[in-house]
N, C-alpha and C positions, 0 to 999 in steps of 0.2 A: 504494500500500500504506500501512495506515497504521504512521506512525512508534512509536505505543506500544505493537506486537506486542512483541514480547521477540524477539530472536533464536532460534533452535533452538541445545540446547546434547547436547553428547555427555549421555549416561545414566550415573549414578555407576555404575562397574566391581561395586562391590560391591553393590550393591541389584540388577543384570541380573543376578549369580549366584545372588544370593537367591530371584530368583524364578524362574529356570529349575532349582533344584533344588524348589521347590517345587512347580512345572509338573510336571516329573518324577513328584516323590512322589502328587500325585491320579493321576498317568496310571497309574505301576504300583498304585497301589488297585485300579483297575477291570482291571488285570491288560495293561496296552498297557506294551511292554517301550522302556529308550530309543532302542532301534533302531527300533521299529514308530511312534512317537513321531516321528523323525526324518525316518522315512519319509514318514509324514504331510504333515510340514511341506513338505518338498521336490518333494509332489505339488501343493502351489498350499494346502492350507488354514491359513486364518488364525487363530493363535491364540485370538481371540476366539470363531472358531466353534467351537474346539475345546472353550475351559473352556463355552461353550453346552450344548454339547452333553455334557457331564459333569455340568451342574449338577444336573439331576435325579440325576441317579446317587449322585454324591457327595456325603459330606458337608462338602463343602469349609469351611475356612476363613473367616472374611470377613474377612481380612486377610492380610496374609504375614507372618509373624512369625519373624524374622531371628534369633532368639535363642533357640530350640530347636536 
């Protein structure tokens, strides 16, 4: 392996909340509740496929912005 990968570090507490309410807030746009949201997740789909598959839809962001 090489030695100038960076270690894996935990994910600052506060930016994983930021963005799972933001996750959130595009899911209920298109009307997916955060139980249906959860559900989701728990049946195998990955995040990634998920805002995928929003992106036509919504008018997402292109950013998260932690300060609304």
């Amino acid at each position: 392996m090489n030695n100038d990968i960076e270690e894996s570090r935990e994910p600052n507490p506060e930016l994983v909340e930021c963005a799972i309410v933001e996750v959130l807030e595009i899911a209920q746009r298109q009307g997916i509740t955060p139980a249906d949201f959860i559900q989701l997740l728990d049946s195998g789909i990955r995040m990634s496929d998920f805002l995928a598959a929003l992106k036509p839809l919504a008018k997402a962001k292109d950013r998260i912005d932690c300060d609304s």
